[in-house]
DRENDO-1510 file (C-alpha; in Angstrom, 1 decimal, always signed):
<recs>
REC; n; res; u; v; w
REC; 1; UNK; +115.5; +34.5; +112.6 .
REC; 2; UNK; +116.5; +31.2; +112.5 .
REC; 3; UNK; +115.1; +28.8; +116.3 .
REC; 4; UNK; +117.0; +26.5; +117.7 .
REC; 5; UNK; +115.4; +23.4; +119.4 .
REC; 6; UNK; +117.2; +21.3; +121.9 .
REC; 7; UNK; +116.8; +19.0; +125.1 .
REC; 8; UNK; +117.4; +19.6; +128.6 .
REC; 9; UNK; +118.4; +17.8; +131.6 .
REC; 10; UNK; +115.7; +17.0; +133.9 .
REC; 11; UNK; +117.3; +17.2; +136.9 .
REC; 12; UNK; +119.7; +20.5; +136.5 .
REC; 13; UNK; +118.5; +21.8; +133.0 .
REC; 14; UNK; +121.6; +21.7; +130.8 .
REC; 15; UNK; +121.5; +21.9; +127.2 .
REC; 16; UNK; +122.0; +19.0; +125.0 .
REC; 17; UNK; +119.9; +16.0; +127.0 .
REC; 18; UNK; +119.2; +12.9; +125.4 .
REC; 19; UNK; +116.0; +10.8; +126.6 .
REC; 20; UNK; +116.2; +7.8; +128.4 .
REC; 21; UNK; +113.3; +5.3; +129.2 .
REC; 22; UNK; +114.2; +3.6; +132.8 .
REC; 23; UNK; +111.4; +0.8; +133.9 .
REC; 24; UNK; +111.5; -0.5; +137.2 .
REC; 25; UNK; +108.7; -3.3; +138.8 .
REC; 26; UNK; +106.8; -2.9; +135.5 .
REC; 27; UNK; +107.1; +1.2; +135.8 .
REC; 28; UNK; +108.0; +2.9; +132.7 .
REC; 29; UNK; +109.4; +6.6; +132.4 .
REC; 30; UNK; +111.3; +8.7; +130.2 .
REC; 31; UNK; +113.7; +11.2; +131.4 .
REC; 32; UNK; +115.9; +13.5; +129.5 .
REC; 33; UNK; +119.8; +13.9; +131.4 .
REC; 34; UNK; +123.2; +14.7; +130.0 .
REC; 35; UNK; +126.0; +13.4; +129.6 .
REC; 36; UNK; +126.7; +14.0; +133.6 .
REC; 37; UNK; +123.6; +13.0; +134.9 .
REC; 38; UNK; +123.5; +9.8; +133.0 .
REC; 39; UNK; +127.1; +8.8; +133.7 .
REC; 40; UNK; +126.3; +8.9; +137.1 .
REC; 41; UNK; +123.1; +6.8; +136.9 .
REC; 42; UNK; +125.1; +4.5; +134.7 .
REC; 43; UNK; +127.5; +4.3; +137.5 .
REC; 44; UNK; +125.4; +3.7; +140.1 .
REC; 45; UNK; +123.2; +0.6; +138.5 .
REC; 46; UNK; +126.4; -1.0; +136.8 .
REC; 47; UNK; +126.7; -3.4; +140.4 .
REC; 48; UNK; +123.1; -4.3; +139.7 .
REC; 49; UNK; +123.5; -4.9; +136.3 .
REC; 50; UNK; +126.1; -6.9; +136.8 .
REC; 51; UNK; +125.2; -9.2; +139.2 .
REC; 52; UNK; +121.4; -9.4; +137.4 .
REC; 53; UNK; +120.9; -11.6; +134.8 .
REC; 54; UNK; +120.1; -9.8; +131.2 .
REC; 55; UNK; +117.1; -11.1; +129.9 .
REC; 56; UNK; +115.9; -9.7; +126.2 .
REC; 57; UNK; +113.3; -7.2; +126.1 .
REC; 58; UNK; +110.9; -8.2; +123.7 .
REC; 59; UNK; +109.8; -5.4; +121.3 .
REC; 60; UNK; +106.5; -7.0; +120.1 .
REC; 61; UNK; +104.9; -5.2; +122.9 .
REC; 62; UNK; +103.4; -7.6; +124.1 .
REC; 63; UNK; +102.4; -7.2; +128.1 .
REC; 64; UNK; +104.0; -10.0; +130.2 .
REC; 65; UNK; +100.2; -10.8; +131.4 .
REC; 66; UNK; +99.3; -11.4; +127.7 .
REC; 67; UNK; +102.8; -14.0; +127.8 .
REC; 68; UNK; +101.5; -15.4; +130.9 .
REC; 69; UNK; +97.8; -16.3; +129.7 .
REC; 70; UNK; +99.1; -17.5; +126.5 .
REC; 71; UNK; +101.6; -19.5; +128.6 .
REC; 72; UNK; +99.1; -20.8; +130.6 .
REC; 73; UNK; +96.6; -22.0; +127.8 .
REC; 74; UNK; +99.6; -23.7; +125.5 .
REC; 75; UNK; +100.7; -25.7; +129.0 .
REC; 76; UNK; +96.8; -26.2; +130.9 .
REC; 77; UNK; +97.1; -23.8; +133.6 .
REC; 78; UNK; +94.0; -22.4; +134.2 .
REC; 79; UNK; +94.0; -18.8; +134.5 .
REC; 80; UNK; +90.8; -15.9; +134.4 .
REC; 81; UNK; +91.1; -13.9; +131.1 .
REC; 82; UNK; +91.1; -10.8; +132.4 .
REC; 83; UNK; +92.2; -9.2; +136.5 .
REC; 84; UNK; +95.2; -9.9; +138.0 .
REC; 85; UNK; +97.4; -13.4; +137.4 .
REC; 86; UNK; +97.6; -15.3; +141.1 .
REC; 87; UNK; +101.9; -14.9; +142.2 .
REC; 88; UNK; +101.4; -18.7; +142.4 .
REC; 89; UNK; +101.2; -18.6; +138.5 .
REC; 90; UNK; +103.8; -15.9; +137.9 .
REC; 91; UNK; +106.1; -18.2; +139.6 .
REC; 92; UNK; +105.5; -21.3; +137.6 .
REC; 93; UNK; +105.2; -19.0; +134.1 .
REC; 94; UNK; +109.1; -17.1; +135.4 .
REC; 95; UNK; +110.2; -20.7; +136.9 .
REC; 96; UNK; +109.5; -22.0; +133.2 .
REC; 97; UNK; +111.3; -18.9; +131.9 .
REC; 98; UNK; +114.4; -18.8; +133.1 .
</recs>
């Protein structure tokens, strides 16, 4: 007897999902739609995307703190090594960015 294995949608459990990984305000998850339920989520960020500017996702994995500190150090911003970067920072690091 031969078992099949396959995805399905999170939201209304179809057969043949493929996973998606969405992040939003540094909040990563995976979820696994079809063809519908990804069209219309597609659908409805394409304004967003549009009017957003693309930025590459760096695949080093490297945390955007760890960019920040190293930022910091290379440019003589002092910064603590470990707890949460000040916003005042975060804007000059993004501001030198963009």
């Amino acid at each position: 007897m031969a078992v099949q294995t396959y995805k399905v949608d999170d939201l209304d459990g179809t057969k043949g999902a493929e996973t998606h990984k969405l992040v939003l305000d540094g909040v990563a998850v995976t979820v696994d739609l079809g063809e519908g339920n990804y069209g219309k989520l597609s659908a409805f960020l394409e304004p967003f995307f549009k009017a957003g500017t693309v930025k590459a996702n760096g695949t080093n994995g490297e945390s955007e703190t760890a960019k920040v500190r190293a930022w910091c150090a290379e440019n003589g911003v002092e910064v603590n090594p470990k707890g949460r970067i000040p916003e005042a920072i975060m804007e000059q690091y993004r501001a030198a960015m963009a």
